[in-house]
VOGU-3710 file (C-alpha; in Angstrom, 3 decimals, decimal comma):
1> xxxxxxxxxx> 102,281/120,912/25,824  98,869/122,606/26,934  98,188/121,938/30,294  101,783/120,402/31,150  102,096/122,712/34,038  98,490/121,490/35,463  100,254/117,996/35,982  103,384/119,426/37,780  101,753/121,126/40,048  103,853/120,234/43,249
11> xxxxxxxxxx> 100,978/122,073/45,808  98,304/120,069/44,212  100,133/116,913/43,738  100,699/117,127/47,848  96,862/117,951/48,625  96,297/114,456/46,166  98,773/112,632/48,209  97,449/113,988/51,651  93,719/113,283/50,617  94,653/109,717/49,238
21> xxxxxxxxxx> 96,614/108,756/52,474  93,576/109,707/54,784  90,935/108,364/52,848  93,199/104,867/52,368  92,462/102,001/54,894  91,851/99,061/53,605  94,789/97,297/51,569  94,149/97,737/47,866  95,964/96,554/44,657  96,127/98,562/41,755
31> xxxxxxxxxx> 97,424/96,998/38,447  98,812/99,133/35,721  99,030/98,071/32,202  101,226/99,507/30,289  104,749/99,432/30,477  105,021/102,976/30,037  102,553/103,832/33,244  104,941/101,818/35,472  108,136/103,857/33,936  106,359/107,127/34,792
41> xxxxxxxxxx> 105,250/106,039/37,990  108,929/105,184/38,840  110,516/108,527/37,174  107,841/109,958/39,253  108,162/108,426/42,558  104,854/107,562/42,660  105,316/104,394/44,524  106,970/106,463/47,524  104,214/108,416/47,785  101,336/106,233/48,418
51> xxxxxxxxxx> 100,853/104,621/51,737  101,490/101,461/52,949  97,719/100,159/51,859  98,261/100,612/48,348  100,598/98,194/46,309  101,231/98,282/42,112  101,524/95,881/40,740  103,039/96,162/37,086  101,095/94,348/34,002  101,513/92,647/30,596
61> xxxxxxxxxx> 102,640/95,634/28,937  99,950/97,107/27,194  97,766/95,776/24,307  99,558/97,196/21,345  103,169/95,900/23,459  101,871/92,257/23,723  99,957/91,585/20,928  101,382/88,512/18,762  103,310/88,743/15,873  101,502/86,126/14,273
71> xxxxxxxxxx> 98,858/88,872/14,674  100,557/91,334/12,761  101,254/88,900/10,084  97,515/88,152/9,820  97,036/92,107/9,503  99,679/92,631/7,055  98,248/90,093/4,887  95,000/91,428/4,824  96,160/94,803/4,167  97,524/93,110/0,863
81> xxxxxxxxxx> 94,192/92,117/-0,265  92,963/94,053/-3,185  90,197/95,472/-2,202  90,518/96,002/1,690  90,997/98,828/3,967  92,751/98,164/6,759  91,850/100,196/10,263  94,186/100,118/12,984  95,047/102,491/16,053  97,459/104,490/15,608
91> xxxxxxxxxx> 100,336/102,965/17,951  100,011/99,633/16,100  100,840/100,806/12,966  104,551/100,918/14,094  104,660/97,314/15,460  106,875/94,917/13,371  105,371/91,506/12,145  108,028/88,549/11,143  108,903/90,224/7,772  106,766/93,951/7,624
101> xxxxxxxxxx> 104,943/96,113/9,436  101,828/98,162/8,823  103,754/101,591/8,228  105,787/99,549/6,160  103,023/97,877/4,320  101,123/101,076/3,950  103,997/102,618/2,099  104,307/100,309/-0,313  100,649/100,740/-1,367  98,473/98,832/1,065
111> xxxxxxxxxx> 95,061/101,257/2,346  96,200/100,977/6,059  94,351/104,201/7,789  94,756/105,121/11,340  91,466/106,081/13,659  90,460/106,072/17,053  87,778/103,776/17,141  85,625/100,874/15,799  82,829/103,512/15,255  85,694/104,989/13,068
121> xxxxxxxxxx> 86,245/102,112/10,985  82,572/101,711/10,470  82,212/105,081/8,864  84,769/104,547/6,516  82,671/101,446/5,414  79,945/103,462/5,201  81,756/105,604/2,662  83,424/103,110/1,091  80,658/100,742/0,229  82,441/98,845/-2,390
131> xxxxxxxxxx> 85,598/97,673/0,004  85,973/95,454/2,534  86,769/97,358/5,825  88,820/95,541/8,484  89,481/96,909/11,523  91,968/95,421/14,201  90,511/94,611/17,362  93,192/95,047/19,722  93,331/96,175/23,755  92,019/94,406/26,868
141> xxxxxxxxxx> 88,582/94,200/28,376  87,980/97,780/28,141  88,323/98,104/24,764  86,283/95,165/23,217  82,974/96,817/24,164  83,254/100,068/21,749  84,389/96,997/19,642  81,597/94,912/19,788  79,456/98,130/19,894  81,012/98,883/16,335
151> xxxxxxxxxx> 80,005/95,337/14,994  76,237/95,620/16,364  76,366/98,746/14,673  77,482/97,537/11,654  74,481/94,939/11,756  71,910/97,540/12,370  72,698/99,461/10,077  72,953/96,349/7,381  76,534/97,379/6,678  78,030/94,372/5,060
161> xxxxxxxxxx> 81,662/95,363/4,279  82,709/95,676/7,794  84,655/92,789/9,920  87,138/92,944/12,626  90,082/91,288/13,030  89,973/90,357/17,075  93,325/90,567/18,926  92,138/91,391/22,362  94,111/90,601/25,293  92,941/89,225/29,069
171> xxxxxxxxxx> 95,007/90,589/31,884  95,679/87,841/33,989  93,315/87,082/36,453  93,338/88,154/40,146  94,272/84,638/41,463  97,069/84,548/39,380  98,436/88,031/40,846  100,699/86,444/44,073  102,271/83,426/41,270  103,528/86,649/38,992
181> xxxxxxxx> 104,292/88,451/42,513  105,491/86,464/45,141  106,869/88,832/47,463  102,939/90,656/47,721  100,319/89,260/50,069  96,961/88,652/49,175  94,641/91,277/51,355  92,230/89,754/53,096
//
């Protein structure tokens, strides 16, 4: 992989480490998301390397991870439409609903397309004037802005065959942190 050796960089990695302990000195928490951030930081030893100021706490599992099957469902039945294209990223093509999934769907004839972004989906409405283009809204707080960027886009442009299908997710809030995490105290 290009750039793989960048990352293991065991000199560098120790000149991050030494800069992050001597600039660290007020407690922090830092939440990661996905489940597959906290499995690298623990094959990674991460955790053992920060100091004492800085706890993780692990999330929800990311967006694509958590997001309802009844979700899915909801997507796979649109993707049956006639007439629809269905958007998605990439990841949640793979996800299983109660009876299908996407991939699944896609292969049996549904117009399921993979992109990267709302802006993406909105293009291929553009060129597909005559369909209804849905795209699946999924991620946390940091997605649903290019999302809701794609939808005002949509309306400026007087693009009528574009909707979204919201499935966003809230990470829960910072109060709620020490009840999910008893054995961590709240910095003051």
């Amino acid at each position: 992989m290009k750039y793989a050796d960048e990352y293991r960089d065991g000199t560098l990695a120790a000149g991050l480490v030494s800069r992050i302990k001597n600039r660290s000195t007020k407690k922090i928490r830092l939440m990661e998301i996905c489940g597959t951030h906290t499995m690298a930081i623990f094959r990674h030893g991460i955790r053992t390397l920060l100091p004492p100021t800085i706890e993780l706490i692990s999330g929800p599992g990311c967006p694509v991870c958590v997001t309802a099957t009844g979700d899915i469902d909801k997507a796979i039945k649109l993707a049956g439409e006639d007439g629809v294209i269905l958007a998605t990223f990439g990841d949640l093509i793979r996800v299983p609903g109660s009876r299908s999934s996407l991939k699944e769907e896609r292969s049996r004839g549904a117009d399921v397309r993979v992109g990267y972004s709302a802006m993406d989906a909105l293009d291929l409405a553009v060129k597909n004037p005559a369909r209804e283009v849905v795209f699946i809204g999924i991620g946390f707080e940091t997605t649903a802005p290019t999302i809701a960027a794609g939808i005002i886009q949509a309306a400026t442009l007087g693009v009528k065959n574009f909707s979204v299908l919201a499935a966003h997710k809230l990470p829960p809030p910072k109060r709620n942190w020490d009840k999910r995490n008893p054995n961590s105290k709240t910095p003051s």
